[in-house]
C-alpha positions in Angstrom: 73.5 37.3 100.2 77.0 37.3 99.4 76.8 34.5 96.9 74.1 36.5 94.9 76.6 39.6 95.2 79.1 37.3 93.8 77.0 36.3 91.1 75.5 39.8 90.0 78.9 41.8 90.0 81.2 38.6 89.4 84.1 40.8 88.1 85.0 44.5 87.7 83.9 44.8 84.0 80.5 43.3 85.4 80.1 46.2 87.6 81.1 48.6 84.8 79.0 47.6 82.3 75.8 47.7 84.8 76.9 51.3 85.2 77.6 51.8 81.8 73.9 51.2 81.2 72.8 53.3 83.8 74.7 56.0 82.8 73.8 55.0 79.2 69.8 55.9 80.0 70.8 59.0 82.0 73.0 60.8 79.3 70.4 60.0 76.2 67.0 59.5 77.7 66.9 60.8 81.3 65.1 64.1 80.2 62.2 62.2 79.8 62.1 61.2 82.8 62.8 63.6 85.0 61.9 66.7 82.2 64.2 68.6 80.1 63.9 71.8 82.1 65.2 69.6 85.1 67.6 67.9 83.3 69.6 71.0 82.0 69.8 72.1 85.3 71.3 69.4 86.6 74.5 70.1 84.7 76.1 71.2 81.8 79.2 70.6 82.1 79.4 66.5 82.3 83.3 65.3 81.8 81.4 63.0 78.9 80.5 63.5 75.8 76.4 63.9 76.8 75.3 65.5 73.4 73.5 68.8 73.9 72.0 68.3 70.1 70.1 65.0 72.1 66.4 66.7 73.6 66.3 64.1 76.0 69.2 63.5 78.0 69.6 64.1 81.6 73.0 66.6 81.2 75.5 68.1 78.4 78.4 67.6 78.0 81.6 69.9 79.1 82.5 71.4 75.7 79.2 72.6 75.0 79.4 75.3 77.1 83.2 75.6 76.9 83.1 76.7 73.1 80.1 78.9 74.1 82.8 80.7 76.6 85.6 80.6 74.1 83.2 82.1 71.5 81.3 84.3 73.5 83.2 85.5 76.4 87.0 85.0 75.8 86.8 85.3 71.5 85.1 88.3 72.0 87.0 89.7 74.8 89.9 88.9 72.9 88.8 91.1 69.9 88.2 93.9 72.8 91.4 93.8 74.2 92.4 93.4 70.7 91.0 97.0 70.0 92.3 98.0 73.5 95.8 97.1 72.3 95.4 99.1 69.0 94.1 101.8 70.1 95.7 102.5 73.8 98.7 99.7 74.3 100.7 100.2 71.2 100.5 104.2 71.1 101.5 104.0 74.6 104.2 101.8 74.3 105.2 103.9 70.6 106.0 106.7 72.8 107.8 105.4 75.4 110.0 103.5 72.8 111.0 106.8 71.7 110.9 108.6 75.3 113.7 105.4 75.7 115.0 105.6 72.4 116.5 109.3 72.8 116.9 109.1 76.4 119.2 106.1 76.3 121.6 108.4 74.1 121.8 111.6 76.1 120.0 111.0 79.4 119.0 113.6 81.8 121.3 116.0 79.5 118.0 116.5 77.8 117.1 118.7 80.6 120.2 120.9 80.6 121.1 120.7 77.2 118.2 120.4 75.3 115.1 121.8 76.7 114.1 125.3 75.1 112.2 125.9 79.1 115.4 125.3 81.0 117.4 127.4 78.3 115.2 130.4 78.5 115.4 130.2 82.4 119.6 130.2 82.3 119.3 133.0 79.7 117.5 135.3 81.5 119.4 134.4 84.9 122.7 135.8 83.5 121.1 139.2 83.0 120.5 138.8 86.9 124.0 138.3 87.3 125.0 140.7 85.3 122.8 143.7 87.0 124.0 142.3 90.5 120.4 140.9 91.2 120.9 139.1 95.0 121.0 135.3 94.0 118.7 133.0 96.2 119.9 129.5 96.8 117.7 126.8 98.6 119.4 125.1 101.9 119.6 121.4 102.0 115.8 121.5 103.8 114.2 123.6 101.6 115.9 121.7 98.9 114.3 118.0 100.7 110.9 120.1 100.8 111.1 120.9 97.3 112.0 118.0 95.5 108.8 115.6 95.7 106.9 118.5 94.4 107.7 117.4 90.4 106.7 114.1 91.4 103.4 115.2 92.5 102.8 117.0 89.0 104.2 114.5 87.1 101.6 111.5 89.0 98.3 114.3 89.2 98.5 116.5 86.1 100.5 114.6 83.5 99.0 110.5 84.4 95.8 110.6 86.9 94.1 113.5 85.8 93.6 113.0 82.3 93.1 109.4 83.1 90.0 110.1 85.1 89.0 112.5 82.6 89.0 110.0 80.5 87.0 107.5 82.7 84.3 110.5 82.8 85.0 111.3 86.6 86.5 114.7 85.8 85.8 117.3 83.8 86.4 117.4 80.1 89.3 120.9 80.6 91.5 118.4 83.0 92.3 115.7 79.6 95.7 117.4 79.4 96.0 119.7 82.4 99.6 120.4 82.6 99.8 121.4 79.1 97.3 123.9 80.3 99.5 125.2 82.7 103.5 124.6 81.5 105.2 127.9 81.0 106.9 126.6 77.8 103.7 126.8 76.3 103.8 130.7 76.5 107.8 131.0 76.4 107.7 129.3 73.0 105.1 130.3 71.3 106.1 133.6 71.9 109.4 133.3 70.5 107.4 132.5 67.1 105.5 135.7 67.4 102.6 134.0 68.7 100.8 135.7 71.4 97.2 133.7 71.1 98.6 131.3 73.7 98.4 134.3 76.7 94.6 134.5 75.9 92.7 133.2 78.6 90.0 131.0 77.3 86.2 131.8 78.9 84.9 128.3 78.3 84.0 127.0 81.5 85.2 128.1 85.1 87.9 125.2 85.3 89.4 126.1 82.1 89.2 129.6 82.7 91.1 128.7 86.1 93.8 126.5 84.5 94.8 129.6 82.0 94.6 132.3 84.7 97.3 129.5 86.2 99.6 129.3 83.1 99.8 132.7 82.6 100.3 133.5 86.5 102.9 130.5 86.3 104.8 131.6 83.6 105.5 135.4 84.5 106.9 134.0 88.2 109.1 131.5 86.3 110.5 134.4 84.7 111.0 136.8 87.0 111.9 134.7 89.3 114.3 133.2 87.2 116.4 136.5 87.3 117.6 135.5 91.1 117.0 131.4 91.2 118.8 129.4 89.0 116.2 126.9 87.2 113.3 127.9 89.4 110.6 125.8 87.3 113.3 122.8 86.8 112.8 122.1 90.2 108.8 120.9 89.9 109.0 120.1 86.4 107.4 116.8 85.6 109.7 116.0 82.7 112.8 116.2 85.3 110.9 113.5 87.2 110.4 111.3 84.0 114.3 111.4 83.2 115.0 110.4 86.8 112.8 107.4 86.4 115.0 105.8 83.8 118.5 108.2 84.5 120.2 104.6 85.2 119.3 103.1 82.1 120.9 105.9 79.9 124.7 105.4 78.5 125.0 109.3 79.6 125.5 110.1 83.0 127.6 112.2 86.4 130.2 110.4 87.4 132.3 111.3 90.6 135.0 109.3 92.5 136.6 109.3 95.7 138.4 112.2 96.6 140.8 113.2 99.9 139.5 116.4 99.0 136.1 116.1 98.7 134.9 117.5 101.5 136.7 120.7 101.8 135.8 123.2 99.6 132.4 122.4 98.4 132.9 124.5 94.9 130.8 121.9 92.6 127.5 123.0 94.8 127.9 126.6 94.4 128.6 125.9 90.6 125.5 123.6 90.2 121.8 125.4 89.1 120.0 123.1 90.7 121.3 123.2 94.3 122.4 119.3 94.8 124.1 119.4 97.9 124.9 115.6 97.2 127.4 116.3 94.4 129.6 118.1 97.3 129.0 115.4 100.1 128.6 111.9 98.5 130.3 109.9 95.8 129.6 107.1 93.2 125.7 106.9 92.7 124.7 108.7 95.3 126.1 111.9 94.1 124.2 111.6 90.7 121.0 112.9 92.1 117.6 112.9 90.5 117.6 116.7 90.4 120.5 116.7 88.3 120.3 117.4 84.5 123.6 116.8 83.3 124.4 120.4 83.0 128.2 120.0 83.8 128.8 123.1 85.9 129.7 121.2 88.9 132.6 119.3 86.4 133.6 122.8 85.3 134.6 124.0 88.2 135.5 121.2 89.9 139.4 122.1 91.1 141.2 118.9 90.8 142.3 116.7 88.2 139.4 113.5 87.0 137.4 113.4 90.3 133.9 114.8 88.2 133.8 113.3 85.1 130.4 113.0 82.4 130.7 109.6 80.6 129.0 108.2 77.8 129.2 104.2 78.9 132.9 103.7 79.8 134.2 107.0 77.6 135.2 110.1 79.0 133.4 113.3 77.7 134.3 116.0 80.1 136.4 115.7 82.9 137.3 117.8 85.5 140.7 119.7 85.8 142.8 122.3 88.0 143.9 123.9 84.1 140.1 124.1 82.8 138.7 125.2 86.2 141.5 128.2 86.4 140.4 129.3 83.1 136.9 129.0 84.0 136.9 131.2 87.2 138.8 133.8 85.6 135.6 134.8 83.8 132.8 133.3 85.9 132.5 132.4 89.4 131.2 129.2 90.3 127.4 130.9 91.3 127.2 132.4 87.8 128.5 135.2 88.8 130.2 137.3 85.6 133.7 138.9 86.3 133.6 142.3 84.5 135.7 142.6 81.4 139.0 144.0 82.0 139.9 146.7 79.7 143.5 147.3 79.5 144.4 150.8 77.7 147.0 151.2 75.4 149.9 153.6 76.1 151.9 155.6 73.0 154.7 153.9 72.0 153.5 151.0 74.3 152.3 147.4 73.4 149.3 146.1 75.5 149.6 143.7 78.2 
């Protein structure tokens, strides 16, 4: 038995070949014997070129149905996500370029320098002031209890509602829900003469809601602005958008190490926003989120360079015992206005 072994596969090209031939019958004729419904069932994906142009062969080969998967499946996918790119990707991306483009020059300052919202709000605080309206700060807890709030509106009413309006899960009055709602819709429109933007559309009961919300929203921002400093700033998902990226921008709070510090707490009651971390912490952690760059609690910071506002390694403002005496001799640190001393001239006097 072994000697007719030895005689049928002699050498390893011997056994090759006879496979060769087997294989050879399989790949071009084997449909026919086993049927070509049968035989394309087998397989389609042979690691050998087993012609799928031949009728009768047993399988086909791999890149048969690999260009029908490049062509059909990832070719046209391709051209989808081509599409998706075109139309959703690059607009996206166009407009947080520019978001990062303009926020990498003045930062969260945007908020307290820049917004037309936050000005109107410290405009019509001072009248407050001025009329001796009690001002209402927020307590480090109230503060904590506040703060996630903007976060909230930024995630549901600026990125998951109109998504899923989108998707067809909500209504078609929540695709830009916090446009519906933000009171600098009304504040500015208004100061253009244009009133059309109070009118509470009837449409359907949602959108009816959302402007009965705006307009409620806006007349408490603004009365309530008259004893909170920056009431709306607090929640306002644009404050949570420039905290996102607030370490990327060359703009930012800077305060340093101080023996004095912790003693008389004056860059809290000077700042709007109620940080209690400007008074308590230093380096980073004193640049809060909340903060928009305002430079109040610089102003009337008492000593020399311990609050400065930097653009990359340069000084723009820093505090100092000179600037902060000539600060509080016409406002106090809680926006409080000193009345204006009127000194009367005497005959044959010169005033003081």
């Amino acid at each position: 038995m072994v000697e007719v072994m030895k005689a049928l596969f002699p050498t390893l090209g011997r056994v090759r070949l006879y496979v060769q031939l087997v294989m050879l019958f399989l790949t071009v004729w084997g449909g026919s014997l086993v049927g070509h419904y049968a035989a394309d069932k087998i397989s389609n994906a042979l690691p050998a070129l087993s012609c799928a142009y031949d009728q009768q062969n047993g399988g086909y080969c791999v890149l048969v149905p690999l260009q029908h998967q490049m062509h059909h499946r990832v070719g046209e996918a391709l051209v989808r996500a081509q599409e998706v790119s075109l139309k959703i990707v690059l607009p996206l991306l166009f407009t947080l370029a520019s978001f990062a483009a303009f926020f990498l020059v003045l930062g969260k300052a945007f908020c307290g320098w820049v917004c037309p919202l936050g000005t109107l709000q410290e405009w019509t605080h001072k009248p407050g002031r001025r009329f001796g309206r009690p001002l209402h700060t927020l307590d480090p807890a109230a503060t904590g209890r506040v703060r996630p709030v903007k976060w909230l509106v930024l995630l549901g009413l600026v990125f998951l509602l109109p998504l899923l309006t989108g998707l067809g899960v909500t209504p078609h009055s929540f695709g830009n829900p916090y446009c519906d709602v933000c009171p600098s819709r009304i504040a500015t429109t208004l100061l253009t003469a244009d009133s059309s933007e109070l009118a509470i559309r009837l449409g359907d009961g949602w959108t009816f809601a959302l402007g009965a919300l705006a307009n409620t929203l806006f007349g408490f921002v603004m009365v309530a602005a008259l004893a909170v400093r920056q009431p709306f700033c607090r929640i306002c998902p644009m404050l949570a958008m420039n905290a996102a990226f607030r370490r990327f921008s060359l703009t930012r709070l800077v305060k340093r190490r101080h023996d004095k510090c912790d003693k008389c707490g004056v860059c809290a009651k000077a700042c709007p926003m109620d940080i209690h971390e400007i008074h308590t912490e230093h380096g980073r952690r004193a640049y809060h989120d909340d903060c928009t760059l305002c430079g109040r609690c610089a102003e009337f910071c008492p000593d020399d360079d311990v609050i400065s506002i930097r653009f990359g390694p340069i000084p723009v403002f820093r505090s100092s015992r000179d600037y902060y005496r000539g600060r509080v001799a016409g406002e106090l640190p809680d926006g409080t206005v000193k009345p204006v001393r009127i000194v009367r001239r005497q005959p044959g006097k010169e005033a003081s």
